[in-house]
N, C-alpha and C positions, 0 to 999 in steps of 0.2 A: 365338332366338339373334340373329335381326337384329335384332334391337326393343334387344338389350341393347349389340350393337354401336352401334348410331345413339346408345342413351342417352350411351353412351362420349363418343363422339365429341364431342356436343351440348355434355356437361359439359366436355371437355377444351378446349373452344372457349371455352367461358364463363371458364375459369380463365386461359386466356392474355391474353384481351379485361380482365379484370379487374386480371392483371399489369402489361397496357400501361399501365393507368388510371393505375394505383398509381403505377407509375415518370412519371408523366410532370410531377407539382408535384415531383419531386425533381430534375428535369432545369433545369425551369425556375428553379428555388431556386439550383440552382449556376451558372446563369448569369447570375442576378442577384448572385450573389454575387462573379462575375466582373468584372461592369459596378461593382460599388461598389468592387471591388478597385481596377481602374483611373481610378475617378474619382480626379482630383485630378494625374495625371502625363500630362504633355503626351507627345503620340505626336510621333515623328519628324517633324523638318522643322515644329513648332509654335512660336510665338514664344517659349517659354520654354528651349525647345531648343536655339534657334537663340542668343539671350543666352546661355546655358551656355557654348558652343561660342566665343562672342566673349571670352568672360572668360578663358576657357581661349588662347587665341590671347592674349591681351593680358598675362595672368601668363607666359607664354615668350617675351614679348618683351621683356616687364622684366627676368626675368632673364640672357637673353642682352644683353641694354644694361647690365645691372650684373656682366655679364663683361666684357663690352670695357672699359667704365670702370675696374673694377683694372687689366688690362693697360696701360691709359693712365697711372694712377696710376704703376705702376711705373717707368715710362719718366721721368714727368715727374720724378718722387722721385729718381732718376739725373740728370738736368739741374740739379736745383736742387743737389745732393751737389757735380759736376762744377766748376759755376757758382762754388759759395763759395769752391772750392778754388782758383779761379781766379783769380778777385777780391782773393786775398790775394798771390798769388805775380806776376801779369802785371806786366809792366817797363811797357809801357805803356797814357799815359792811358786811352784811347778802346777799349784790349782790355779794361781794368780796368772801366770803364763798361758796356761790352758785358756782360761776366761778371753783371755787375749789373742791366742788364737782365732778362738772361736768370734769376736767378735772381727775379725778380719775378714776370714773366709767368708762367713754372710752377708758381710757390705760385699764385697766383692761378689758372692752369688746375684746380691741387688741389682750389683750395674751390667749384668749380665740378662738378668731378666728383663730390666728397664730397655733393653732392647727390641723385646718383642710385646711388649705391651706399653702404649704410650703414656700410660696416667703410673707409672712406678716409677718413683727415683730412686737413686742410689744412695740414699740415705736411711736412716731406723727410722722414719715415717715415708714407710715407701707408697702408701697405696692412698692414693685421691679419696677421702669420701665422696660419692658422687650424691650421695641420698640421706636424707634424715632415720632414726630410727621409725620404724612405723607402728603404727596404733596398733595399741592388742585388739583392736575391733578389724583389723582390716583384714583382709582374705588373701591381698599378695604379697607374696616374701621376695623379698632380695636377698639370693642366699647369702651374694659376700658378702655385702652388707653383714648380713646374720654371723659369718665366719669371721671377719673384722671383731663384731662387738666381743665371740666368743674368747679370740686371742685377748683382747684389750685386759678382760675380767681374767685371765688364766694369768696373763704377766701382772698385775695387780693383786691378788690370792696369790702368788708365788714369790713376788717382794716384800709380804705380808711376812708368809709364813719366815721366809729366809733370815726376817732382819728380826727377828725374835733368837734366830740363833748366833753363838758365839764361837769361836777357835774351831779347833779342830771338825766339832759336832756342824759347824755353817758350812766347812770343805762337804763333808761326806753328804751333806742333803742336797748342796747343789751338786755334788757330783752324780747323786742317784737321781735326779732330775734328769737330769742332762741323760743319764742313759736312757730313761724310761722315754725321753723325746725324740731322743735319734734311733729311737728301736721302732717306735710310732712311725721315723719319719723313712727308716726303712720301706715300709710298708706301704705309705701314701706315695712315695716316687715309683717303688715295682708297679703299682694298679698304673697311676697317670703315664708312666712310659708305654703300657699298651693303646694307649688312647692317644696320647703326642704323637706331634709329626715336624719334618725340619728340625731347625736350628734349638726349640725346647730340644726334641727327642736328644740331642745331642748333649744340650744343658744338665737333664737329668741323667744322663748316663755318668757324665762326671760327677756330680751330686750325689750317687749312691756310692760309689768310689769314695767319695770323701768322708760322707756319713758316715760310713764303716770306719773308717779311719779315728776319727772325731768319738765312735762309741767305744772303740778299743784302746784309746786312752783315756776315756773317760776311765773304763772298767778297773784296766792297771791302776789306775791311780788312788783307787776305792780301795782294792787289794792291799796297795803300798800301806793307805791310812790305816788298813784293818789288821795287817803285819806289824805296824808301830806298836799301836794298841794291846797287841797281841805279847810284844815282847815288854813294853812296859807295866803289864801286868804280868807279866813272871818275874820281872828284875824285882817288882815291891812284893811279892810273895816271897821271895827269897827271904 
């Protein structure tokens, strides 16, 4: 009886010993098959990785810069609307000049921007609607969209108000217009140059340059009509 136990056992040894064997090119098989699997795709933190990650950072930055630049669009496409409108009605020369300026320099801001964003031309409808207004029920906004409609209604209440006025009194309100938008647009080019990158950052650097420019004659020129004003009303008191 012990002779048949040991034989037991002896065999049952040899069957396990034999199992191990068996299992053991099937272990090594799948892990070769693991190492081929991964050949060919860089691990974490590998230069091809790390390029991925740059491309990725570089496509979000293009297109948050071909967001700011519609919003740009929009503005300037308001200036130059503004501008014409201006240029036809101001009493005088150097307001009429001005208007004329200013509608130069924003089409050309246009075809500046229509560079980095492909849906703006270089024209005073610069920006593609891509989308319908949407339902006061709905729960997603498009903002430009939203900033599109808001300019549309701001230059329409601005040709409203302007074309009520006459001579000298139409000069001085678009002229105070006009400061109050380049004082604004001050302010929206300083915030977006922190966020720009590339060829914007570089847009808007001259853009703030200008703007200043654009406001400080505006300003003068308020000054000159309010010095008119000023001694025409002492010559008739005399």
């Amino acid at each position: 009886m012990k002779i048949n136990r040991l034989a037991i056992a002896s065999f049952a040894t040899l069957l396990l010993g034999s199992s191990l064997v068996a299992q053991q090119p099937a272990t090594n098989q799948s892990q070769n098959q693991q190492v081929q699997t991964n050949q060919g795709q860089p691990l974490p933190g590998q230069p091809a990785q790390r390029t991925a990650n740059r491309q990725q950072r570089g496509d979000d930055a293009q297109t948050k810069d071909q967001t700011f630049a519609k919003c740009l669009a929009i503005a300037n496409q308001e200036q130059v609307a503004i501008a014409r409108f201006a240029k036809e009605k101001a009493t005088t020369k150097e307001v009429r000049e001005f208007a004329a300026t200013l509608e130069k320099a924003h089409l050309s801001c246009l075809e500046q921007l229509s560079g980095i964003s492909p849906q703006i031309g270089s024209n005073s409808n610069a920006v593609t609607k891509t989308s319908t207004t949407a339902s006061n029920n709905s729960s997603n906004v498009d903002f430009l969209q939203l900033h599109q409609e808001i300019s549309t209604q701001c230059l329409k209440d601005s040709e409203e108000y302007l074309s009520k006025k006459e001579g000298a009194e139409f000069d001085k309100c678009f002229l105070g217009m006009e400061i109050a938008k380049h004082a604004g647009m001050q302010s929206t080019l300083t915030v977006l140059q922190r966020h720009a990158t590339g060829k914007l950052q570089g847009l808007i650097k001259d853009g703030l340059a200008k703007n200043e420019q654009h406001m400080e004659v505006a300003v003068n020129l308020m000054e000159k009509l309010a010095a008119n004003d000023s001694s025409k009303l002492s010559s008739s008191s005399k």
